[in-house]
N, C-alpha and C positions, 0 to 999 in steps of 0.2 A: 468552439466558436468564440470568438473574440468579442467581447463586449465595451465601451468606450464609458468611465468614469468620468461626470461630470459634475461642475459646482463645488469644485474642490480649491482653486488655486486664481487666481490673476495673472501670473507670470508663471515666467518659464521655469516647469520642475527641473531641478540637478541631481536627486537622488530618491531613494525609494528603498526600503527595509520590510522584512514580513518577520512577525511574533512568533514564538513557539503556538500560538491561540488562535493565527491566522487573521491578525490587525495588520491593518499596508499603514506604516507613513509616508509621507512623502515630505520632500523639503523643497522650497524654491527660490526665486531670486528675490530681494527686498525682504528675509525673514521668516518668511511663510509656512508653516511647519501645519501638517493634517494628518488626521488620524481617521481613517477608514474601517468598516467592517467588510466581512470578507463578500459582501455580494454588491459593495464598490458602492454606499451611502457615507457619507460624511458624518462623522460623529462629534466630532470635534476640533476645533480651526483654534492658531495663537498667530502671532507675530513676536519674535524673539529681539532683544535689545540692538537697538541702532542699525534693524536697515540693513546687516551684513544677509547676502545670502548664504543660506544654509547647504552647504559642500557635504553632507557627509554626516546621513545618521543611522543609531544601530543600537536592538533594543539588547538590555541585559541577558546571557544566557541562564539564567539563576532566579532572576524575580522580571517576570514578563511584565509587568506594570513601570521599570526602568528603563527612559530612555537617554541616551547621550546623543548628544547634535551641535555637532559645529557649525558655526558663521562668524564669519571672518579670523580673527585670532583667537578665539573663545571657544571652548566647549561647556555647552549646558547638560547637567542632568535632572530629568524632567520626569515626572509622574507622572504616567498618562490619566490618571483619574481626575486629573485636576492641571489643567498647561497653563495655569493664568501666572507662577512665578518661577522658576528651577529651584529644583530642593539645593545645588551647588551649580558653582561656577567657578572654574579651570583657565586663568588666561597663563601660560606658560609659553607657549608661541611667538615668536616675533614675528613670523611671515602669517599668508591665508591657508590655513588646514585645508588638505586634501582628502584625508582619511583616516576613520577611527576603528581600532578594534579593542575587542575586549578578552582575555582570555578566559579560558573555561572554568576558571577557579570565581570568577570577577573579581580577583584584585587588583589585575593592572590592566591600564589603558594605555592603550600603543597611540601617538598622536602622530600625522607626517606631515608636513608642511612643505611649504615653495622652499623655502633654504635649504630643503634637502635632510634637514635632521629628523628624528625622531624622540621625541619627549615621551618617557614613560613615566607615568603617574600611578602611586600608590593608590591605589581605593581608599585602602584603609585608615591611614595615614594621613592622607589628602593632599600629598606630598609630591612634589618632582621626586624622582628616584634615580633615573636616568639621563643623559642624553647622548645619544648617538647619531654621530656625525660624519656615515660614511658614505651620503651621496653630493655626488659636487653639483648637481642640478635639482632642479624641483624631484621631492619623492612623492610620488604617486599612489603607493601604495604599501599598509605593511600589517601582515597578519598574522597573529599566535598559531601557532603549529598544535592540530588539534594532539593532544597526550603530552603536551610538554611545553605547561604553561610560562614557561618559563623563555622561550624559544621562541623568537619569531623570522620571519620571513618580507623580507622588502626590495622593491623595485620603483626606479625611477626613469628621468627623463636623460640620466648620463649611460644609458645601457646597462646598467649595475641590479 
């Protein structure tokens, strides 16, 4: 049976992630970043720097208390024990982020934006590491291949 979570947001959500521990966040327009428990009570609400909506968030596979959440050209990562600052902040992006993944080691974050690139950033490091610039329209989408972290997979708005 379908139940209807409320008192969570003002606008309209864009995206939505579940923890290995079973925490929903969700992200929305204006900022709006919530952290949920799993019987859909609000635990904890932030608003993230300037107002950009939040496209695209996704917690660590490695330490569940890590979250990364893009809005506008920025990715934050965020401690969910505590959202009042990001422990980092990632502006590598010239366009608005579509989608973030992480691969299963968590050293690299896959970043894809409207230009169509993909910026891979060191964890470790804290570093650009990459950029890949193989779609000629906005990329939509791009995900580490689970067993080969190294490896990922991406699609856009050029057919590619």
């Amino acid at each position: 049976m379908a139940e209807r979570w409320t008192n969570g947001h003002s606008s309209s959500i864009l995206c939505l992630n579940v923890s290995k521990d079973g925490l929903v966040v969700s992200g929305a327009e204006g900022g709006e970043l919530t952290i949920w428990n799993e019987e859909g009570s609000r635990i904890e609400q932030t608003w993230l720097q300037k107002a950009d909506d939040v496209t695209c968030v996704i917690f660590s596979p490695i330490c569940p208390r890590r979250l990364y959440a893009s809005h506008g050209e920025t990715v934050s990562v965020l401690d969910i024990r505590c959202l009042k600052e990001p422990v980092e902040c990632f502006h590598v992006n010239e366009e608005e982020i579509n989608y973030l993944s992480v691969n299963e080691t968590d050293g690299l974050l896959a970043v894809a934006d409207d230009s169509g690139a993909i910026k891979i950033i060191d964890l470790e490091s804290k570093k650009l590491s990459r950029c890949l610039s193989r779609h000629s329209n906005i990329c939509t989408s791009a995900v580490f291949r689970p067993q080969r972290p190294q490896c990922l997979v991406s699609c856009g708005l050029d057919m590619k």
